[in-house]
N, C-alpha and C positions, 0 to 999 in steps of 0.2 A: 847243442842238444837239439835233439830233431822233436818238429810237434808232435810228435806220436807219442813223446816218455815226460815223465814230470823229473823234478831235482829226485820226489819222496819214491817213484819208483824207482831209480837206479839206487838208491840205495838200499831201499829193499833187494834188489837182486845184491846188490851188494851182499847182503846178509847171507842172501843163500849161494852165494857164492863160496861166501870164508863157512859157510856151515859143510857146504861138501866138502871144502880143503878138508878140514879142520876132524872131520870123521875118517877122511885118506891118511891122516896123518903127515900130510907133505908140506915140507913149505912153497913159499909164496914162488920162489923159483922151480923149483920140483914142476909144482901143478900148473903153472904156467907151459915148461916143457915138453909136458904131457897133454898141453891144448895146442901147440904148437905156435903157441903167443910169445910174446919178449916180457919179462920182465913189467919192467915198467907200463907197457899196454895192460897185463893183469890184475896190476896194482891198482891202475886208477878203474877197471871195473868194479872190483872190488870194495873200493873205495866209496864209489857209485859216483863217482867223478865223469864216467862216462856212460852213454848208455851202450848198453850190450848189444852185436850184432848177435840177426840169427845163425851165422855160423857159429859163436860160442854156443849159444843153447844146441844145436845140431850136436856139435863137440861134445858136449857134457852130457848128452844122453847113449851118444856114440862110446864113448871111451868111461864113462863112470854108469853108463847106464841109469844113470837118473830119468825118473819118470821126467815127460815135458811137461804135462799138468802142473806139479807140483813145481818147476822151473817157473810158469807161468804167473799162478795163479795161487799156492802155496801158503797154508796158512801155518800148518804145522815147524815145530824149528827143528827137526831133523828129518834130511832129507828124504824122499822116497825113492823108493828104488822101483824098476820093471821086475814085474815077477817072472821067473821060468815060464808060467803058464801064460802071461799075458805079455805075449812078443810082439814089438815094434817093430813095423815093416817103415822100415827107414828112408826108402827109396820114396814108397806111398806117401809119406809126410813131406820127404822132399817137394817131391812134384806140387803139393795143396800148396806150401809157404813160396812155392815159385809163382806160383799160380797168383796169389793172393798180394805179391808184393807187384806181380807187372798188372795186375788188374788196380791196384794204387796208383800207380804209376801212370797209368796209361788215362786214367781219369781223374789225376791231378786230385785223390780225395787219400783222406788218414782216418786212422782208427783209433782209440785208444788201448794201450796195449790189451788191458784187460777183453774187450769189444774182440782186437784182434785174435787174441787168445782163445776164445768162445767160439768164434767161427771156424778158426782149423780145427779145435778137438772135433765140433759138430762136422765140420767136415770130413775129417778123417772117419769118425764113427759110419759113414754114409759109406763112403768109397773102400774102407776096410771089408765091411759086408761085401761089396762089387768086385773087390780085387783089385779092382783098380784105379786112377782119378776118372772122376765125372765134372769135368772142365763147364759144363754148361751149369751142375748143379750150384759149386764154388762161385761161380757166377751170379747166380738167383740171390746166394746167400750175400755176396759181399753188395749185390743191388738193394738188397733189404737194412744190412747192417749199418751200409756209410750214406 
């Protein structure tokens, strides 16, 4: 388990993990398939046995359209969905969590997910209005954040 997650988060993601299956109607194989996971790697997210990379979350908003927020930070027990009218620019969100993971990285500093969580929405919220990333603003913020 990396510093960034606790045991009680992943198992919380856990929950909203088996809550999206579990509205999909698919089993554990099925849905896994459809993330392009194995089995058994989905099971133990699931499980909250491991913590979940951001490619699964990417996945889950990609392919089931789950809000990220509610992926992130999620109080409610079934899931939320992207509205028609409120479209994720996918590519946008990419670029901030690529951003925010080699800015980690690059200065040996962690977030907590939730901390981390706060900063890309506020991030995105900024560079959505732009169109496009603002690499120095992501900057300011994750200087402030960690």
């Amino acid at each position: 388990m990396s510093k960034l997650s606790s045991e009680d988060n992943n198992i919380t993601n856990g929950k909203r993990l088996l809550a999206i299956r579990a509205v999909s109607q698919l089993s554990q194989q099925d849905f896994a398939l459809k993330l392009g996971l194995s089995h058994r790697a989905y099971a133990n997210y699931e499980r909250g046995e491991r913590e979940m990379p951001t490619s699964l979350f990417q996945s889950l908003v990609e392919t089931f359209r789950i809000d990220p927020l509610w992926l992130l930070t999620g109080q409610e027990d079934e899931p939320l969905y992207l509205s028609e009218s409120k479209s994720l620019d996918a590519s946008l969100l990419e670029g901030i969590v690529c951003l925010v993971e080699e800015w980690l990285a690059k200065y040996q500093r962690t977030l907590r997910p939730e901390k981390k969580a706060r900063v890309i929405r506020l991030a995105y919220d900024h560079c959505i209005s732009l169109g496009q990333v603002d690499a120095g603003y992501v900057s300011q913020m994750l200087d402030l954040a960690a």
